[in-house]
C-alpha positions as MATLAB code, in Angstrom:
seq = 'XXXXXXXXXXXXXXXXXXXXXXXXXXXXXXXXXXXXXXXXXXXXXXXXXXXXXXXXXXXXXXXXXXXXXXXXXXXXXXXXXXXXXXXXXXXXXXXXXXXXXXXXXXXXXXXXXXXXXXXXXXXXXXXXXXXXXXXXXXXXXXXXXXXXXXXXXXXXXXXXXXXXXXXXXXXXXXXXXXXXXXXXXXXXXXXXXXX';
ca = [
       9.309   -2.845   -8.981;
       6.105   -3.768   -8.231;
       4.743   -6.741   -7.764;
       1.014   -8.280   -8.152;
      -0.090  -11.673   -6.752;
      -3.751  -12.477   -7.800;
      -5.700  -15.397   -5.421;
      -9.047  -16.711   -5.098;
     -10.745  -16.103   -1.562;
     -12.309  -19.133   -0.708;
     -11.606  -21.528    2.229;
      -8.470  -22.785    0.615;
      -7.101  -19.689   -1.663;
      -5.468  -20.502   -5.070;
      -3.097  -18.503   -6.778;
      -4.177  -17.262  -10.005;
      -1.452  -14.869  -11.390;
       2.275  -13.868  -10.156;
       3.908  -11.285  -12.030;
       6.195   -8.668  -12.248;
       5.348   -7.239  -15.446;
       4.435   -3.447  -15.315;
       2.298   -3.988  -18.604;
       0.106   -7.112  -16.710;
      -0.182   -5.394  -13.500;
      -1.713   -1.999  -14.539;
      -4.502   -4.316  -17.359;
      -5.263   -6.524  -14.384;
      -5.675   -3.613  -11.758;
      -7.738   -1.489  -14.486;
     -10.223   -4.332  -14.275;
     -11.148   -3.345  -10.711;
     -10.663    0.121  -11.168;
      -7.658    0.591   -9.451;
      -4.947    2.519  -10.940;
      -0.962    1.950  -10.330;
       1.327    5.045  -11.665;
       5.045    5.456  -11.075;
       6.831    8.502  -10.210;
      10.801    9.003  -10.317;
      12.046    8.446   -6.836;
      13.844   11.650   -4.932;
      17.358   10.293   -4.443;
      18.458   13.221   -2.828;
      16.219   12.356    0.400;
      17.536   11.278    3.496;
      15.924    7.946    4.709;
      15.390   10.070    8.348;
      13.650   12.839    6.005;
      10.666   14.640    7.979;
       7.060   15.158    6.437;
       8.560   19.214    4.708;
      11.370   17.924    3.236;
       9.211   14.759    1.880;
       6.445   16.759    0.124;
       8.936   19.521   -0.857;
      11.025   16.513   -2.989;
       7.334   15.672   -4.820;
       6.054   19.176   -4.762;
       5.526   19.250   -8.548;
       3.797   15.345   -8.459;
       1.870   15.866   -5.796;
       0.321   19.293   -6.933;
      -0.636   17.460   -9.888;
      -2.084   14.743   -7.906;
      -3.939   17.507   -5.829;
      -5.137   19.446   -9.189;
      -6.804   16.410  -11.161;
      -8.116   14.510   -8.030;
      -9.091   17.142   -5.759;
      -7.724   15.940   -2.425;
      -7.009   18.383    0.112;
      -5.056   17.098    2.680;
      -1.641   15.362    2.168;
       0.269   14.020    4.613;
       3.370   11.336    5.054;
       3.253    7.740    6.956;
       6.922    6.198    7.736;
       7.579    3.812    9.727;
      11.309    2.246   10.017;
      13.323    0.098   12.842;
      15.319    1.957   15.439;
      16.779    1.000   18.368;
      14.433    1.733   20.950;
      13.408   -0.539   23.002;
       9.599    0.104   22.096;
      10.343   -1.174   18.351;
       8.783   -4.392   18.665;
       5.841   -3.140   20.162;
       5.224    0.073   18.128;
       5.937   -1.858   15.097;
       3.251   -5.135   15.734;
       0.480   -2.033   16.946;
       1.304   -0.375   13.699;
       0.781   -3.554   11.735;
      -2.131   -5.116   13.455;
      -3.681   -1.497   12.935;
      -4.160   -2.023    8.844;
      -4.108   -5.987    8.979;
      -8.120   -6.656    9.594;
     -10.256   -6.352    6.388;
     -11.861   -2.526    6.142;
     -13.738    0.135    3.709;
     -13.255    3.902    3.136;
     -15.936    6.554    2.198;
     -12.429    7.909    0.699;
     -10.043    6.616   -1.729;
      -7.024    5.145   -0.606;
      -3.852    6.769   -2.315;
      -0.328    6.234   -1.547;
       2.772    7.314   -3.101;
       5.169    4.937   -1.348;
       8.986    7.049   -1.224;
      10.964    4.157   -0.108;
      10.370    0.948    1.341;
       7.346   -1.125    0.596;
       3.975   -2.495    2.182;
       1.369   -4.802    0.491;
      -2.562   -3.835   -0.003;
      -4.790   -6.914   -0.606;
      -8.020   -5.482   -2.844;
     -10.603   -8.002   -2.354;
     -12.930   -7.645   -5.661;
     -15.054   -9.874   -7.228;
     -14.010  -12.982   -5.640;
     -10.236  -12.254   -5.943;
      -7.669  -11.081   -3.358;
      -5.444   -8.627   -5.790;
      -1.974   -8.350   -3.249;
      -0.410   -5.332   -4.942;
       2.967   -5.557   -3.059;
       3.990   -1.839   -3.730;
       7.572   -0.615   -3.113;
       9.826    3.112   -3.761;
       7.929    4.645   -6.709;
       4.748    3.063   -7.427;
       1.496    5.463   -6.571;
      -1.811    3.354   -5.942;
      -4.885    5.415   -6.197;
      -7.523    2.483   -4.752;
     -11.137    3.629   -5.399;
     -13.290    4.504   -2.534;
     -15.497    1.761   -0.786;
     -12.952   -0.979   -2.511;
     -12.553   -4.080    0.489;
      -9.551   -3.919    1.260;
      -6.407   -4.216    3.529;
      -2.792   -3.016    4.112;
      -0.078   -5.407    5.573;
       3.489   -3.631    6.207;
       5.269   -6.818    7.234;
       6.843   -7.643   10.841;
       9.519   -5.875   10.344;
       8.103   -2.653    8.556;
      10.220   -0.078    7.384;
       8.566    2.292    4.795;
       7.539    5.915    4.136;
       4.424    6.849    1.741;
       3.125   10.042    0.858;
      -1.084    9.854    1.888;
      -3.870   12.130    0.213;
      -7.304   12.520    1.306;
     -10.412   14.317    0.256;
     -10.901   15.623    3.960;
      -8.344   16.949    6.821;
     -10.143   13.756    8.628;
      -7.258   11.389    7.107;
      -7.235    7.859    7.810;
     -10.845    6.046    8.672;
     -11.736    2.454    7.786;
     -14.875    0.719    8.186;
     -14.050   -2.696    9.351;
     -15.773   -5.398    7.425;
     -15.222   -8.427   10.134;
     -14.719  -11.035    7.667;
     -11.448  -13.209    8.715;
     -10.193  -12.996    4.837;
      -6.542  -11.835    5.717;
      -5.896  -14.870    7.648;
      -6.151  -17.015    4.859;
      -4.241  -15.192    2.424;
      -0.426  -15.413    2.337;
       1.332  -11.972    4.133;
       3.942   -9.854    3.372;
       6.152  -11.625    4.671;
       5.843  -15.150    2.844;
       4.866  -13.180   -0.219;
       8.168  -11.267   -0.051;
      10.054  -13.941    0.703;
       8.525  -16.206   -2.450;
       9.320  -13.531   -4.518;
      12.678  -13.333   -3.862;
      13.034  -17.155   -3.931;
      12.115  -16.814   -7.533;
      14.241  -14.021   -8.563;
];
């Protein structure tokens, strides 16, 4: 279920909204143009599931997706612990990659198949952390401020379109926002105090 956290972005954030409720989320979001959709999830899928098998489980979504949006390149993003000895490090690169404030001349969908990440939308003096998880499809509008945090120990797998085969390019802002503003982590972890 997803999960919004609205916050002021000032010096000293303040939380202005914490909810749960499908209803709230998608009125809030709409404000900023951002639209949140849910799809059934594939419970036939194998978590190890390669890219194929992925968009052959959504065919029927994503074609839709592809028909009333236009994209033309889809592609899958997982990332999930193993036992290599690289973990650590592949998983903190993978992290810091998306952590930094940034713009695209593209919107920013994602169809997230299991696990779950957080993007911060910083609009209008408001930090909007949409922490998404299996089944929610966020369709951010292009040039939205933005970032992506997957947590320290990420483990996720999200189906990506684009408008162009270029994929993923972001246009860092500089500003130090994300610092301020709670992660994944200590969001995830207040949620599930409450719950």
């Amino acid at each position: 279920m997803t999960y919004l956290t609205v916050y002021t972005d000032g010096e000293q954030p303040e939380t202005l909204l914490e909810t749960e409720d499908s209803t709230e989320i998608a009125a809030t979001l709409k404000e900023i143009d951002v639209v949140l959709r849910h799809w059934a999830v594939a419970e036939d899928l194998a978590k190890d599931a390669g890219q194929d098998e992925i968009l052959a489980a959504y065919r029927t979504e994503v074609e839709r997706v592809i028909a009333e949006e236009g994209y033309t390149f889809v592609d899958v993003a997982q990332l999930h612990p193993d036992d290599s000895p690289d973990w650590p490090e592949r998983a903190t690169a993978a992290r810091q990659k998306f952590l930094n404030e940034h713009t695209h001349d593209d919107d920013e969908v994602r169809y997230f198949v299991s696990g779950s990440g957080i993007f911060y939308l910083h609009v209008n003096g408001k930090v909007h952390a949409v922490l998404c998880e299996a089944g929610d499809l966020l369709s951010v509008p292009r040039n939205t401020t933005h970032w992506f945090d997957m947590g320290t120990e990420p483990d996720f797998t999200a189906i990506r379109f684009f408008h162009d085969d270029d994929g993923w390019i972001g246009d860092f802002t500089g500003d130090p926002i994300a610092r301020r503003i709670p992660d994944f982590d200590t969001i995830a972890a207040g949620r599930a105090a409450r719950n």
